[in-house]
TIKE-68171 format. One line per 4 residues: for each residue z, x, y of N, C-alpha, C, O. Coordinates in pm, whole numbers. Layout:
N
Z/X/Y/Z/X/Y/Z/X/Y/Z/X/Y ~ ... .
***
This chain:
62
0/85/-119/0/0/0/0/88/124/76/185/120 ~ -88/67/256/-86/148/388/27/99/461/90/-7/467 ~ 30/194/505/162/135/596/191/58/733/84/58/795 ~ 264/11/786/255/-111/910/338/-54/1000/440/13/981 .
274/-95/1119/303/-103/1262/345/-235/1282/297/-337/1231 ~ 448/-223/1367/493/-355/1489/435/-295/1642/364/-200/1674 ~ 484/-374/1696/375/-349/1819/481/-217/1904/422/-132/1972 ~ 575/-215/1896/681/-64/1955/617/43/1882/554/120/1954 .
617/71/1731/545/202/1679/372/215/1690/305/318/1687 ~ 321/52/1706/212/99/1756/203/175/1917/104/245/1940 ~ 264/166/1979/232/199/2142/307/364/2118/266/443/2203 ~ 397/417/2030/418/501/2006/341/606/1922/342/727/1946 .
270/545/1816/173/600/1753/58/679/1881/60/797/1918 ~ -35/565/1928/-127/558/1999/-84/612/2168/-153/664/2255 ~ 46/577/2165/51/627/2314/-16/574/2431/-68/626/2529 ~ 10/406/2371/-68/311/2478/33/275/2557/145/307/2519 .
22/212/2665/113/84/2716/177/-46/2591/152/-47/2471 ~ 230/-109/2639/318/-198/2582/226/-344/2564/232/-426/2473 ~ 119/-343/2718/35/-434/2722/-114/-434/2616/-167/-529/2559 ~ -157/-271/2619/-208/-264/2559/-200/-249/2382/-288/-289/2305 .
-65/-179/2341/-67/-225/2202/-26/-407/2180/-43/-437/2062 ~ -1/-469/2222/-16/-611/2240/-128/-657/2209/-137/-719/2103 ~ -243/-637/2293/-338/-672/2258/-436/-597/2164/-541/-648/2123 ~ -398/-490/2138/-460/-484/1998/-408/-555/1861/-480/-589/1768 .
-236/-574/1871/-221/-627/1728/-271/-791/1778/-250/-867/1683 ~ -317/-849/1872/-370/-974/1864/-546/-1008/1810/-611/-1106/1774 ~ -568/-869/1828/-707/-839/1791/-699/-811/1597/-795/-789/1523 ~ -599/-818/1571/-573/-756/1436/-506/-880/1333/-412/-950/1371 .
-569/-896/1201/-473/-936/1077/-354/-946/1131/-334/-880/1232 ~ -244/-1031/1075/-104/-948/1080/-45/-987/968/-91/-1062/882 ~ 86/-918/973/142/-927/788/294/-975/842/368/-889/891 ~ 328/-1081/835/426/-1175/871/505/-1163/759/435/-1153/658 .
669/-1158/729/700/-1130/655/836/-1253/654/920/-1262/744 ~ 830/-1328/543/953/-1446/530/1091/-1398/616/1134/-1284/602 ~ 1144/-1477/689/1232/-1473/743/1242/-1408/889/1333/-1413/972 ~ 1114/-1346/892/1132/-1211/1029/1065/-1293/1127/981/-1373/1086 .
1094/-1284/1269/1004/-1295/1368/940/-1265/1411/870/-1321/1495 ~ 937/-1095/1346/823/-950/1413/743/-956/1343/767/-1014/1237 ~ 615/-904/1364/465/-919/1331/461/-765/1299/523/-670/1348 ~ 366/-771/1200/310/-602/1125/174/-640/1144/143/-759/1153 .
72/-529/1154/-24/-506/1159/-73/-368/1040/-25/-255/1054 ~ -146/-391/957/-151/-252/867/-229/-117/896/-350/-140/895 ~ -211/-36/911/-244/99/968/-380/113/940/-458/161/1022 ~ -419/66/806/-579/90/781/-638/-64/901/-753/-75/944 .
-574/-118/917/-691/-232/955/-708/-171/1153/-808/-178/1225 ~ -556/-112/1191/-563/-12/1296/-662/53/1320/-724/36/1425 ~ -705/157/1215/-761/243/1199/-969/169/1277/-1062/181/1355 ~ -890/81/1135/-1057/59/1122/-1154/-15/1301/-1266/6/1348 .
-999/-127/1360/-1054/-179/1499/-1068/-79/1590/-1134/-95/1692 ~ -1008/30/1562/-1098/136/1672/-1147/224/1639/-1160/324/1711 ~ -1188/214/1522/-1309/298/1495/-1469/196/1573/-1569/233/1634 ~ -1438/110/1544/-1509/-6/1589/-1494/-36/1718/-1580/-119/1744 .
-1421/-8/1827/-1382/38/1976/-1430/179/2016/-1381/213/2124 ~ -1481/239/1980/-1534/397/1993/-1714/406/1995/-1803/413/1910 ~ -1701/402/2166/-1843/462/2206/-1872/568/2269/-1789/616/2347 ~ -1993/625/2250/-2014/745/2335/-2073/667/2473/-2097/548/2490 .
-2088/803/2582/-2099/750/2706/-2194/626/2725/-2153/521/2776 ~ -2332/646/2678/-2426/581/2712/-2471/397/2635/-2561/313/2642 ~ -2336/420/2565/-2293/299/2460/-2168/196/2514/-2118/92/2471 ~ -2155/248/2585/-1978/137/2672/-2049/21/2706/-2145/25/2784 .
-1998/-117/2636/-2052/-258/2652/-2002/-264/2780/-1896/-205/2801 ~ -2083/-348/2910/-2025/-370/3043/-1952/-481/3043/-1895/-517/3147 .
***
C-alpha cells in the first residue's frame, strides 16, 4: 500500500501554502477513513496529478 497525506504533510511535503495544498487534495481521490474527520489523499495519486500539472514554458494553458 502507498502511503497518505492529509493536507498539513501535504503542504510540508511539497512546501506549498496551506491554500494551495487544499486545493490539490480537492483535485484528488481521497481515502476517508471510519470514524475520522481528516481526509487522506494517496501519495501515488499525488504523484501522478502533478505529473499531469507539469509544463514546459511554451505549454502553460492560459
Amino acid at each position: 500500500m502507498s502511503s497518505a497525506f492529509d493536507c498539513k504533510a501535504l503542504r510540508a511535503e511539497l512546501g506549498v501554502t496551506r491554500a494551495a495544498a487544499e486545493r490539490i487534495m480537492q483535485a484528488l481521490p481521497v481515502v476517508l477513513i471510519e470514524d475520522l474527520r481528516k481526509t487522506y489523499a494517496r501519495r501515488d495519486d499525488v504523484r501522478r496529478y502533478l505529473d499531469s500539472r507539469m509544463f514546459v514554458e511554451d505549454q502553460v494553458p492560459a
